[in-house]
N, C-alpha and C positions, 0 to 999 in steps of 0.2 A: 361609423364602421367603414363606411366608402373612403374616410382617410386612412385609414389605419390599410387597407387593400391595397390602397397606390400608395401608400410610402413602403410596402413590402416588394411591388414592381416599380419601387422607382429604383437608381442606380446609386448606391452602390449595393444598397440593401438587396435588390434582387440576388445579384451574385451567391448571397448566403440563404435567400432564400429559395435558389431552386437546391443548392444544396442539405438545406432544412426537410425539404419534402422527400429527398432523397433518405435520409435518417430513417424520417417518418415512417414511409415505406419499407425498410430493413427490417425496425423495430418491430411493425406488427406483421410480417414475415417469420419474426421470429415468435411472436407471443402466439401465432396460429402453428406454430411447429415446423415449417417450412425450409427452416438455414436454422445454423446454431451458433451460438455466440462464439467467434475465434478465440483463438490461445492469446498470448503474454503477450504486450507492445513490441517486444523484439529488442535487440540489442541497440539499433539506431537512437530508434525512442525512448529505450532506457537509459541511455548516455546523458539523455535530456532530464531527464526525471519521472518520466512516465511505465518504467517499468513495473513489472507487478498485475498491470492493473489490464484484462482487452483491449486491443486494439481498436475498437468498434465504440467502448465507451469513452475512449480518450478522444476519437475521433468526434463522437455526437457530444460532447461535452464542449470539443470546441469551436462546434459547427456553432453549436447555442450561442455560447456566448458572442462568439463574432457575431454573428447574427441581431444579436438583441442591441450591440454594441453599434451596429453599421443601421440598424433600422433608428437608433437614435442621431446617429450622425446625417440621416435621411432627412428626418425632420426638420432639427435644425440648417439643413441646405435649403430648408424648402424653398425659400424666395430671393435666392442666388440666380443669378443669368448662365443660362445652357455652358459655355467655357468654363468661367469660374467654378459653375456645379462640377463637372467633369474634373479638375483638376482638385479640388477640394474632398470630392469624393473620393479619389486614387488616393488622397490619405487619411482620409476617413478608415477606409477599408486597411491599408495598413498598418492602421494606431488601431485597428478593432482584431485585427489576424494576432498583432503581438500580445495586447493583453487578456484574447481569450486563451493563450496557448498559458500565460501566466495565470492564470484564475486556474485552467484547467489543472497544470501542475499543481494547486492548492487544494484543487479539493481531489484529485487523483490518491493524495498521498492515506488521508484516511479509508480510501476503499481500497488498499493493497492486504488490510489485513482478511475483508471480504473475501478477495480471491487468489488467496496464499494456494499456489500453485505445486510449492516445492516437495521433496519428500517428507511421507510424513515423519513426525518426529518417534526419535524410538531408546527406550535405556541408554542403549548406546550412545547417546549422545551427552548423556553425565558424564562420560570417563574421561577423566580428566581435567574436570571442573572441581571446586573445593566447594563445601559445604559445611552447615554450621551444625553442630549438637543439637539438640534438642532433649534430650533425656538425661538424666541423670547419672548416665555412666554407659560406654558402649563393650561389648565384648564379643565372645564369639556365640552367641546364643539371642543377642537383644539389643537393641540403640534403633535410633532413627533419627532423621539428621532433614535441613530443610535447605533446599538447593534452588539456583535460579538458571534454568533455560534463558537462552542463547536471545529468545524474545523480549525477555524481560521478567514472565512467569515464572512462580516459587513452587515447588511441590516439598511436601515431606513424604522420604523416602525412607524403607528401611535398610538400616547399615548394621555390620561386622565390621570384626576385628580380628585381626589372626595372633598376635602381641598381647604381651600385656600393659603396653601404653596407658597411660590416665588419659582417656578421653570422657569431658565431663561439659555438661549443657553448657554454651555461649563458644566453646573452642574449636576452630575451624580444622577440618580434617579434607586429606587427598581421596577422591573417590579413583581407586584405581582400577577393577575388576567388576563385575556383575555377575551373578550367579544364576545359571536360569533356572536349576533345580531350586533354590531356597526362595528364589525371587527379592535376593537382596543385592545390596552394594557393599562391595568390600572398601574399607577406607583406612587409612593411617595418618596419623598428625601429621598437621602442618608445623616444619621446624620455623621458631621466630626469625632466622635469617632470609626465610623464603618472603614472609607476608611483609618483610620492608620494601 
């Protein structure tokens, strides 16, 4: 355990570890109620790939891994001469700073749907999207039709019709309108020149 203490205070490992403790101390600041987790990475850090996700966890994500990253390149120096240490470590530390910012972007990307930030999602957001039948025939009284959000998510919706168009289960139809009295979507075929 006395290694594992000095290769955390030896160099270059230290560097990320007084920044580790730094984390540490945030983090349970914030699990006693004290500070609250910031908003979105920001534009900067979005450019990069890190958008979506707090600033604070893209940060302690890549605090970690540099860290774990430069306390391995610690050991391995361990029986280098004080120069060579020094200069070996200066690229320890930044072969550790790049690929934790790369690991961090890897696993960033699955917790953007944890803290989807944006508006929420609302009807309005079908209009204009096409959708497939579902029922056996749509009209102005009945049909319902299965559509896919912007996410990637399907909902089955209920659709109208104001025509007397053939709309019949498998045929893709324009949702153009929403109704908020009926609490339906208005829709009209898609002509086959459109869906080429």
């Amino acid at each position: 355990m006395a290694e594992f203490f000095e290769a955390t205070l030896s160099f270059p490992a230290v560097l990320c570890t007084f920044l580790l403790v730094v984390c540490v101390g945030y983090w349970l600041l914030t699990v006693l109620g004290a500070i609250d987790v910031d908003e979105d990475a920001g534009d900067l850090l979005g450019a990069l790939g890190f958008g979506g996700v707090p600033l604070t966890i893209v940060l302690t994500l890549t605090i970690v891994v540099a860290w774990f990253l430069s306390l391995v390149g610690t050991v391995l120096l361990a029986g280098t001469g004080t120069g060579v240490r020094i200069a070996l470590g200066l690229l320890v530390l930044l072969v550790a700073i790049v690929l934790s910012l790369f690991v961090t972007r890897l696993l960033v990307t699955p917790l953007r749907k944890v803290f989807h930030s944006g508006p929420a999602a609302s009807r309005a957001d079908f209009i204009g999207r096409t959708c497939v039948i579902r029922t056996g025939t749509v009209d102005t009284d009945f049909g319902q039709a299965e559509v896919h959000a912007e996410d990637g998510s399907s909902a089955v919706i209920q659709v109208r019709q104001t025509g007397t168009d053939d709309l019949r289960a498998g045929q893709t139809a324009l949702i153009y309108d929403y109704d908020t009295d009926g609490e339906f979507f208005w829709v009209a075929p898609v002509e086959t020149h459109l869906k080429d």
